[in-house]
N, CA, C, O and CB atoms as a CASP TS submission, in Angstrom:
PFRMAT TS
TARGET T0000
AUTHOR 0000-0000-0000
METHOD Language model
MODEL 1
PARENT N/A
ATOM      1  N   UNK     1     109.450 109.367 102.475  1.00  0.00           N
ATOM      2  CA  UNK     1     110.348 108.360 102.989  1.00  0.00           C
ATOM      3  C   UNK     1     111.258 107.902 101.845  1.00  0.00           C
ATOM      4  O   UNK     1     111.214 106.773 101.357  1.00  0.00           O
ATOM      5  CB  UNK     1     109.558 107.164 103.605  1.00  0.00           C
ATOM      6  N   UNK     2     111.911 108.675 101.543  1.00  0.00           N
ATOM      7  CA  UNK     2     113.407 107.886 101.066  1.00  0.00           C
ATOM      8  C   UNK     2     113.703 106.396 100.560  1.00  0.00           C
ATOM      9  O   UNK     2     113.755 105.838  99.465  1.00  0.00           O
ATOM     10  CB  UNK     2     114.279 107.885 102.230  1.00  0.00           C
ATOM     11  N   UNK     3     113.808 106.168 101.390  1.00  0.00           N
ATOM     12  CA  UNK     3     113.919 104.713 101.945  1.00  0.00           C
ATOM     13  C   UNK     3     112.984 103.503 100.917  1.00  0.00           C
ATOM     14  O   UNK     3     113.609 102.584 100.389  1.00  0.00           O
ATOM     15  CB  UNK     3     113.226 104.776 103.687  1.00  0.00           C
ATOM     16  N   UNK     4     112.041 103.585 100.796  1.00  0.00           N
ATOM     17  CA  UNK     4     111.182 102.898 100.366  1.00  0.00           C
ATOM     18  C   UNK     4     111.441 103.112  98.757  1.00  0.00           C
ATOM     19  O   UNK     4     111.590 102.195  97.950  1.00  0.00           O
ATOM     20  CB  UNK     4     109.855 103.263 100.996  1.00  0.00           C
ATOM     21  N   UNK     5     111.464 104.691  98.425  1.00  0.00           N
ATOM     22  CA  UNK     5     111.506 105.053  96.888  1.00  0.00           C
ATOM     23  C   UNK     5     112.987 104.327  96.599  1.00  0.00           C
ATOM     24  O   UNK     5     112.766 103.691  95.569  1.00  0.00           O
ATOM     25  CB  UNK     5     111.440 106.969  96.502  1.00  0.00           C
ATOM     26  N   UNK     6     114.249 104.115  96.938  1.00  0.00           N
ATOM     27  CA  UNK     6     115.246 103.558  96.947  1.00  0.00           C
ATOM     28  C   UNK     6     115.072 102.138  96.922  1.00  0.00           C
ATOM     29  O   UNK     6     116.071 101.724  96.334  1.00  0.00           O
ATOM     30  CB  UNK     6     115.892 103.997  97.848  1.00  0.00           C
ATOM     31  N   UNK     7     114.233 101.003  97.290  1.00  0.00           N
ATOM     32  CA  UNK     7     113.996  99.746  97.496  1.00  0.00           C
ATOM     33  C   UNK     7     113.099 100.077  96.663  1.00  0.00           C
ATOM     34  O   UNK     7     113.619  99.608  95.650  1.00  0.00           O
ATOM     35  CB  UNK     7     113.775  99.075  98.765  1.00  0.00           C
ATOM     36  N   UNK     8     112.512 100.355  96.450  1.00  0.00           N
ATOM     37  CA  UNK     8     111.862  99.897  95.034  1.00  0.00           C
ATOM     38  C   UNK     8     112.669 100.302  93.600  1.00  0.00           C
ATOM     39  O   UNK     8     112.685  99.554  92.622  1.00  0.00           O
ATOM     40  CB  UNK     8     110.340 100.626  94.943  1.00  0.00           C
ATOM     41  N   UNK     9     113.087 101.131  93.633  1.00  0.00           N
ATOM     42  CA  UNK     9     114.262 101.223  92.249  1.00  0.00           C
ATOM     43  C   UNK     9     115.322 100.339  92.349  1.00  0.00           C
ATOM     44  O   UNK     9     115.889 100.034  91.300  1.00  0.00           O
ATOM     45  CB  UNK     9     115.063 102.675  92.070  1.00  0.00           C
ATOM     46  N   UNK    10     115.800  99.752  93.644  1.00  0.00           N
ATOM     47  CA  UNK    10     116.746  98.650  93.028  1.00  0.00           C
ATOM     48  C   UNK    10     116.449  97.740  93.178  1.00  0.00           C
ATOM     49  O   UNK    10     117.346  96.933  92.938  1.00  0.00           O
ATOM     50  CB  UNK    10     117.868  98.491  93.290  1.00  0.00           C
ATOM     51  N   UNK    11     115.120  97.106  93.643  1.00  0.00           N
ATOM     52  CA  UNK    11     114.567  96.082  93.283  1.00  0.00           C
ATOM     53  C   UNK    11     114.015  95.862  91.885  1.00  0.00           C
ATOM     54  O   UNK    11     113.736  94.753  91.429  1.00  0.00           O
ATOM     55  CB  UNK    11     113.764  95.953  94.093  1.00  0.00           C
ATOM     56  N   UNK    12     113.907  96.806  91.363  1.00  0.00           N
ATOM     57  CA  UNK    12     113.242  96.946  89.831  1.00  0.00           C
ATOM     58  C   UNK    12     114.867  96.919  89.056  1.00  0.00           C
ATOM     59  O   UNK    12     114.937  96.257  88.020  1.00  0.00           O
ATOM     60  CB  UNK    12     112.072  98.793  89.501  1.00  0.00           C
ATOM     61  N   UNK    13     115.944  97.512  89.470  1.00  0.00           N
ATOM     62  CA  UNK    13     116.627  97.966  88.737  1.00  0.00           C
ATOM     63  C   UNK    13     117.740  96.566  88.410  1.00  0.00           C
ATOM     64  O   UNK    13     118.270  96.254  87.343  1.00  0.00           O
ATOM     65  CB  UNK    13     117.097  99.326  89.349  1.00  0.00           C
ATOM     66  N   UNK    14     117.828  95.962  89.649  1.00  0.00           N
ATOM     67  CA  UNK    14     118.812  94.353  90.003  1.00  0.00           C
ATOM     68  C   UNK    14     117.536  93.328  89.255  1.00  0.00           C
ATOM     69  O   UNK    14     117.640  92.518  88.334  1.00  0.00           O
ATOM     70  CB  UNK    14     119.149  93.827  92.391  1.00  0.00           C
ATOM     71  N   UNK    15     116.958  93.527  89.645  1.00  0.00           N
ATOM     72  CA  UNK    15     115.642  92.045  88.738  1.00  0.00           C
ATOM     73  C   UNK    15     115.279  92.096  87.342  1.00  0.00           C
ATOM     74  O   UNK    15     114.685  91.206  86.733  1.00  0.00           O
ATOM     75  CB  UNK    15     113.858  92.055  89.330  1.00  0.00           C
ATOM     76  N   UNK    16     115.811  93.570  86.722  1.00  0.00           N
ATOM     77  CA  UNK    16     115.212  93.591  85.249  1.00  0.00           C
ATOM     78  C   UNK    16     116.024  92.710  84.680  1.00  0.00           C
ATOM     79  O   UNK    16     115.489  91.681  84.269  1.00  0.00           O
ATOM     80  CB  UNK    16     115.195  94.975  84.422  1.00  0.00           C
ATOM     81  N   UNK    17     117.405  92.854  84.514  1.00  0.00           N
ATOM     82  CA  UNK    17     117.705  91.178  83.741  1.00  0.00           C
ATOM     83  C   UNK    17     117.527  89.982  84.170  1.00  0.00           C
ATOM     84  O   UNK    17     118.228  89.131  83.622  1.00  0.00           O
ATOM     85  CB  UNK    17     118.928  90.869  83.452  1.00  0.00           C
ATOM     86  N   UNK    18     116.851  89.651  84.935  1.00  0.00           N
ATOM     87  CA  UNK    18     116.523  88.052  85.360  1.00  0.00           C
ATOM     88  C   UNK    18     114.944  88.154  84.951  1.00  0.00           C
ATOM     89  O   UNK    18     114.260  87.187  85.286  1.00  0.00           O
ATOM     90  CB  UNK    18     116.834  87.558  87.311  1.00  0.00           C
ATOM     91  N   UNK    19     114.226  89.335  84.190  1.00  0.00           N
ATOM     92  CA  UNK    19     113.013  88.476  84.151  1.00  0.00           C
ATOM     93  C   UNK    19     112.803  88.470  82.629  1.00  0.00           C
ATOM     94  O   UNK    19     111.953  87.917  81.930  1.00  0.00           O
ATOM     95  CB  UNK    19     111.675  89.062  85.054  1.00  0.00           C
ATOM     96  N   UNK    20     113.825  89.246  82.344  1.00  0.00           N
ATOM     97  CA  UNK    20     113.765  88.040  80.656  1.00  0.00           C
ATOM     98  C   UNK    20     113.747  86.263  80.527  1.00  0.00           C
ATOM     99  O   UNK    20     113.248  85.435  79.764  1.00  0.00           O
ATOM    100  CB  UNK    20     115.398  88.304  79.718  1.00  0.00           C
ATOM    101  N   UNK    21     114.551  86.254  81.678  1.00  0.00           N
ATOM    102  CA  UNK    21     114.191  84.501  81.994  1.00  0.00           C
ATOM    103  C   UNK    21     112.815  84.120  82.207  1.00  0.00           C
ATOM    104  O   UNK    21     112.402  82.984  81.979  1.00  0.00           O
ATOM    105  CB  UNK    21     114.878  83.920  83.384  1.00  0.00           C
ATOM    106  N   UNK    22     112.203  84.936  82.584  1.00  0.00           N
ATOM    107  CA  UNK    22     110.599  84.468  83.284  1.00  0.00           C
ATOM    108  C   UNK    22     109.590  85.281  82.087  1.00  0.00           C
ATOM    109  O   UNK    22     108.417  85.523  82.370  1.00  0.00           O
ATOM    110  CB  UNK    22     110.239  85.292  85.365  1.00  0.00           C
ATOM    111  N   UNK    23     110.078  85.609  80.953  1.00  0.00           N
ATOM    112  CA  UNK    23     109.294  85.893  80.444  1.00  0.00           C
ATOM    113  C   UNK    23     108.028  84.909  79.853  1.00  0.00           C
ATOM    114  O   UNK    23     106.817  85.103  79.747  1.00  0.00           O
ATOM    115  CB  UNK    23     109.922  86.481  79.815  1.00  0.00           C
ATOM    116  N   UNK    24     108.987  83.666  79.494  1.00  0.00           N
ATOM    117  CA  UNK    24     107.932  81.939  79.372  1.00  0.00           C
ATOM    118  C   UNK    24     107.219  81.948  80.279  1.00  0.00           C
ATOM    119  O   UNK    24     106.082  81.519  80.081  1.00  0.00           O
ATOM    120  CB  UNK    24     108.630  80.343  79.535  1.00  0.00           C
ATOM    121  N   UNK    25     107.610  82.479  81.757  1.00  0.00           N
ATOM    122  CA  UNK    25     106.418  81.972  82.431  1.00  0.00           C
ATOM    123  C   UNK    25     105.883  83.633  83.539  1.00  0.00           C
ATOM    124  O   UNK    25     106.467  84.362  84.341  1.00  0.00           O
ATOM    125  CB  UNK    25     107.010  80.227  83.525  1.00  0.00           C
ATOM    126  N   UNK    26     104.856  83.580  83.100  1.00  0.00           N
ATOM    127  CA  UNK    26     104.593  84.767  83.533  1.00  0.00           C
ATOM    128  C   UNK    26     104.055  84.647  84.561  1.00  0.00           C
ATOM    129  O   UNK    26     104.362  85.593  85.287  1.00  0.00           O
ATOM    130  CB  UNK    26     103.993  85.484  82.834  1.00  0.00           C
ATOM    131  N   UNK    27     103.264  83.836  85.121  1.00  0.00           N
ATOM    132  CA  UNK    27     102.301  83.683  86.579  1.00  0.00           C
ATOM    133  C   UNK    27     103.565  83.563  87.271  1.00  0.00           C
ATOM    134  O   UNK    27     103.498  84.141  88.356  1.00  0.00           O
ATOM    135  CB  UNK    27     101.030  82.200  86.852  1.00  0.00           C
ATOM    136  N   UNK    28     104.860  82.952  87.024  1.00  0.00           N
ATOM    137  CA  UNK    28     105.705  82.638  88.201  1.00  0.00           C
ATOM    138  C   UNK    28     106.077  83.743  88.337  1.00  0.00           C
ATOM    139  O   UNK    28     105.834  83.956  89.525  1.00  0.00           O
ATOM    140  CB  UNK    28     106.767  81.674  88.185  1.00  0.00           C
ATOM    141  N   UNK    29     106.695  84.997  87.762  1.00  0.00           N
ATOM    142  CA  UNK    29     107.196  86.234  87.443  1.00  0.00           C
ATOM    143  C   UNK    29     106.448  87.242  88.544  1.00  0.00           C
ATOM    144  O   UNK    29     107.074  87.861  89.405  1.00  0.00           O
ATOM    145  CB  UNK    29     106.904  86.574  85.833  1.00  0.00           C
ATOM    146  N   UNK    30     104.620  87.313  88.322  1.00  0.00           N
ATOM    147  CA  UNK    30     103.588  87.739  89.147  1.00  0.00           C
ATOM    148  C   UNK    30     103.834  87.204  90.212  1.00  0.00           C
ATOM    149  O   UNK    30     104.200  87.996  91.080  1.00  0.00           O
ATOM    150  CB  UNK    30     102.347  87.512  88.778  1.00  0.00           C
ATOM    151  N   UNK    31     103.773  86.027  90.541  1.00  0.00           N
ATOM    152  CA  UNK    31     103.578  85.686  92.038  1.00  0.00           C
ATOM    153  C   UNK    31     104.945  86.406  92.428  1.00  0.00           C
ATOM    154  O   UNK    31     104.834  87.367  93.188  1.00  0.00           O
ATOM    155  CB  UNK    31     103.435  83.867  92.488  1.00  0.00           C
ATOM    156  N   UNK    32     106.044  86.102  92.055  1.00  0.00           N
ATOM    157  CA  UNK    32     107.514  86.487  92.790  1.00  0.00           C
ATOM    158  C   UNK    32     107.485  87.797  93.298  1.00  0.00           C
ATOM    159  O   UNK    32     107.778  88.100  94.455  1.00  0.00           O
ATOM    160  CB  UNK    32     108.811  86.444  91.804  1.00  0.00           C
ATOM    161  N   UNK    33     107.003  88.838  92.100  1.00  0.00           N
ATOM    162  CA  UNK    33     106.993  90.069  92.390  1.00  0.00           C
ATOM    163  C   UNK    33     105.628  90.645  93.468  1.00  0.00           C
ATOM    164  O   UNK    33     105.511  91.718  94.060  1.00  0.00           O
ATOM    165  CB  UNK    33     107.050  90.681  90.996  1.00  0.00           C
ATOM    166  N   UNK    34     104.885  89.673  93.426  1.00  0.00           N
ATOM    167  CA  UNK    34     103.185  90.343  94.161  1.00  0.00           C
ATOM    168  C   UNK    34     104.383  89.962  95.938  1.00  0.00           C
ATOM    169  O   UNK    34     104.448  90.614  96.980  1.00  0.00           O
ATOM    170  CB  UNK    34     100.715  88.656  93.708  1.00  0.00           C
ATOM    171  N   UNK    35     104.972  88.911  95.598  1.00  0.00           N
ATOM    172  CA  UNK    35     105.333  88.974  97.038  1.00  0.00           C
ATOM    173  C   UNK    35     106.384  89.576  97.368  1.00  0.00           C
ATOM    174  O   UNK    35     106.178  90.023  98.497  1.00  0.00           O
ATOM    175  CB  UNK    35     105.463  87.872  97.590  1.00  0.00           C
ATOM    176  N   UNK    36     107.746  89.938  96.911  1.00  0.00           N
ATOM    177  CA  UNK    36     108.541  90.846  96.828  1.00  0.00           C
ATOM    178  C   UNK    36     107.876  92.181  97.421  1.00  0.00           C
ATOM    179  O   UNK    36     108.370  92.728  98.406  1.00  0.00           O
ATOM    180  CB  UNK    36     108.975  90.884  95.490  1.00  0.00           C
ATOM    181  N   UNK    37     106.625  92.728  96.720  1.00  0.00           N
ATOM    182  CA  UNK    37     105.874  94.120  96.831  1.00  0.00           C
ATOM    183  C   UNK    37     105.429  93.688  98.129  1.00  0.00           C
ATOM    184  O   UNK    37     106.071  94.067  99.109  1.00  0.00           O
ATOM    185  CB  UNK    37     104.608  94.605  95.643  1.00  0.00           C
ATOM    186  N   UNK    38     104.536  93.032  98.263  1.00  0.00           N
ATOM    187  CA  UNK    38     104.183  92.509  99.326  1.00  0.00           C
ATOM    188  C   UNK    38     104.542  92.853 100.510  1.00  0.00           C
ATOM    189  O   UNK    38     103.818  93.479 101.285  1.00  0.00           O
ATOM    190  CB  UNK    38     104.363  91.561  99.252  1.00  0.00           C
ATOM    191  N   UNK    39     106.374  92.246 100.889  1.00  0.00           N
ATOM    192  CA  UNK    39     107.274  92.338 102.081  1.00  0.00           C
ATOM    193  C   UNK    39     107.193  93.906 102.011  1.00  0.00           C
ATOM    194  O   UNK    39     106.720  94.510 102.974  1.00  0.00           O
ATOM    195  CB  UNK    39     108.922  91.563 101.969  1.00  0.00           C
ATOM    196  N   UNK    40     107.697  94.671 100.759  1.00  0.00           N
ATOM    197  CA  UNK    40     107.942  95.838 100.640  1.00  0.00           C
ATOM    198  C   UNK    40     107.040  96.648 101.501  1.00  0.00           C
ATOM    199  O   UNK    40     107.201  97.213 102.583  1.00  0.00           O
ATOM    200  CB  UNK    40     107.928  96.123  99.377  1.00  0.00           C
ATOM    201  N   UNK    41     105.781  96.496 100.469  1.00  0.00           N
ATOM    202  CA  UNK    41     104.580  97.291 101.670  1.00  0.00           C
ATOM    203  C   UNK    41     104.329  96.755 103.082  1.00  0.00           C
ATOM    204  O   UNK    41     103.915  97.660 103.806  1.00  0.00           O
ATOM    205  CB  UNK    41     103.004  97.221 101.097  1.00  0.00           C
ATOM    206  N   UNK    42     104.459  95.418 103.795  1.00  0.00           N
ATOM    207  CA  UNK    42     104.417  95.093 104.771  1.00  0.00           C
ATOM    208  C   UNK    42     105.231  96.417 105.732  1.00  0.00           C
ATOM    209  O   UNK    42     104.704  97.026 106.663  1.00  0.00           O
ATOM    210  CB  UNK    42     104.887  93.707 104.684  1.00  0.00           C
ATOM    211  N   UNK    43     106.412  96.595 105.281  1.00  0.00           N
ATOM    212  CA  UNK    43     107.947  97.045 106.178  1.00  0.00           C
ATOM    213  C   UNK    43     107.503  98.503 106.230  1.00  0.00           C
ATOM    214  O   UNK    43     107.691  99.190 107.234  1.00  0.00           O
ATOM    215  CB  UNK    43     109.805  96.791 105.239  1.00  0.00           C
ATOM    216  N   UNK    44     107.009  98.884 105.309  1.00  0.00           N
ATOM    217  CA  UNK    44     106.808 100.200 105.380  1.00  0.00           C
ATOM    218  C   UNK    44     105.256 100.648 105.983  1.00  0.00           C
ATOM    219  O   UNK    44     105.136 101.873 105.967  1.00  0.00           O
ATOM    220  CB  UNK    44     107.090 100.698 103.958  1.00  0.00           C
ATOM    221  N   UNK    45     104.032  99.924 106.514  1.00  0.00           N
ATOM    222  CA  UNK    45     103.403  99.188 106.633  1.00  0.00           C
ATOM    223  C   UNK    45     103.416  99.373 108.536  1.00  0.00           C
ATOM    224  O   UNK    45     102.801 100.165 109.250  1.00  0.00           O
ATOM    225  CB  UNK    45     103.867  97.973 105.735  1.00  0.00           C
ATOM    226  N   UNK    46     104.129  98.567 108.787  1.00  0.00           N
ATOM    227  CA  UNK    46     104.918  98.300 110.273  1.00  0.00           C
ATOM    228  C   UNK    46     105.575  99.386 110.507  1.00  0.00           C
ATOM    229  O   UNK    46     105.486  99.868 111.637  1.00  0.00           O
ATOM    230  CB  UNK    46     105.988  97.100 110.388  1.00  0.00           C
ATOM    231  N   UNK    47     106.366 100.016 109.538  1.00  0.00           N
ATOM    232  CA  UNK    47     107.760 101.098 110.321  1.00  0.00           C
ATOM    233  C   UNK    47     106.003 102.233 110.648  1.00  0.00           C
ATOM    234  O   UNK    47     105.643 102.599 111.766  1.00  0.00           O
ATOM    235  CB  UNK    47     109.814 102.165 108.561  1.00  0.00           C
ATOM    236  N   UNK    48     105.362 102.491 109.524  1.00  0.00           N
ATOM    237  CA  UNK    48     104.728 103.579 110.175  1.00  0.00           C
ATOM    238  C   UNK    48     103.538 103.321 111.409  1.00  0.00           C
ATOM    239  O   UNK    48     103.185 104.229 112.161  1.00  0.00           O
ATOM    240  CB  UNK    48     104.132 104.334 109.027  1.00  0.00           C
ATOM    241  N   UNK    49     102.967 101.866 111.476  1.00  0.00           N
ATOM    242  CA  UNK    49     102.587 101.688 112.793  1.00  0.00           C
ATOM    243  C   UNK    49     103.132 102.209 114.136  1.00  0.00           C
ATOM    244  O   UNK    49     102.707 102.932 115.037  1.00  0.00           O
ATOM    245  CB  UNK    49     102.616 100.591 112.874  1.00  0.00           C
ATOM    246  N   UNK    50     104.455 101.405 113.827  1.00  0.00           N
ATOM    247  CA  UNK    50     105.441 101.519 115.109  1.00  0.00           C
ATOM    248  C   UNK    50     105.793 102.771 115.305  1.00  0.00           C
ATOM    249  O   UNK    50     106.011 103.044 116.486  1.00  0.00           O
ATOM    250  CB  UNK    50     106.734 100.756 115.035  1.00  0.00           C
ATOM    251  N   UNK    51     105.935 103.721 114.458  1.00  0.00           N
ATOM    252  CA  UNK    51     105.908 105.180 114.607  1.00  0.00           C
ATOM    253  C   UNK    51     104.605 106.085 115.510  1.00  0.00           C
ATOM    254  O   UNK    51     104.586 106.898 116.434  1.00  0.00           O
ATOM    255  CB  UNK    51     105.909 105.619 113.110  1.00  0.00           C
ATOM    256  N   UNK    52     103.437 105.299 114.499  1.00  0.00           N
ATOM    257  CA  UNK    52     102.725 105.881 115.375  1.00  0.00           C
ATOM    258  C   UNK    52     102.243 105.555 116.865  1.00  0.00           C
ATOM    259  O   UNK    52     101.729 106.319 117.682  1.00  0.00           O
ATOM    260  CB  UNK    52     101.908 106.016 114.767  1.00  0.00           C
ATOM    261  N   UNK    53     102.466 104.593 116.948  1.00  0.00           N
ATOM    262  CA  UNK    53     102.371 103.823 118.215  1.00  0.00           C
ATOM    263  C   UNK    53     102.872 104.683 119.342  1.00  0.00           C
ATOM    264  O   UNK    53     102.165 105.044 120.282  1.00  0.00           O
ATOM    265  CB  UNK    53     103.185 102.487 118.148  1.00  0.00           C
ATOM    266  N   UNK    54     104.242 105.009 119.170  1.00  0.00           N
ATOM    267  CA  UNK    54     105.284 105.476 119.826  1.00  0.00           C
ATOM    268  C   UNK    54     105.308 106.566 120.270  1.00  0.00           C
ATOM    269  O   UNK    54     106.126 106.913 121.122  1.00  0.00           O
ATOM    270  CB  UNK    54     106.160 105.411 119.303  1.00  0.00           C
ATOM    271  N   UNK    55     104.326 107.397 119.730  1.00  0.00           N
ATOM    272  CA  UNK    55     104.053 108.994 119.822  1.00  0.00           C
ATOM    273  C   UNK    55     103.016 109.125 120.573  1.00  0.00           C
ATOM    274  O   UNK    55     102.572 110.245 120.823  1.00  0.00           O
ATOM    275  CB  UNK    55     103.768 109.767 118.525  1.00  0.00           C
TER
END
């Protein structure tokens, strides 16, 4: 899936200069990203439920 490998490289790729800001605080940095990943795997998660569902 495409799709997913693409959302995760520009989510990594648009956020790497903003977490030099969060480098002071690192638990906030973790939580942001555990949930970021989170939605990520949710969507991909659901798309292949609903796939299989459907068949």
């Amino acid at each position: 899936m495409p799709g997913t490998a693409v959302g995760l490289f520009i989510v990594d790729f648009i956020f790497r200069p903003f977490a030099k800001i969060f480098e002071k605080q690192p638990l906030v940095i973790l939580l942001f990203l555990s949930i970021l990943y989170g939605y990520i795997a949710y969507i991909v998660l659901r798309s292949a439920y609903v796939s299989e569902r459907s068949n």
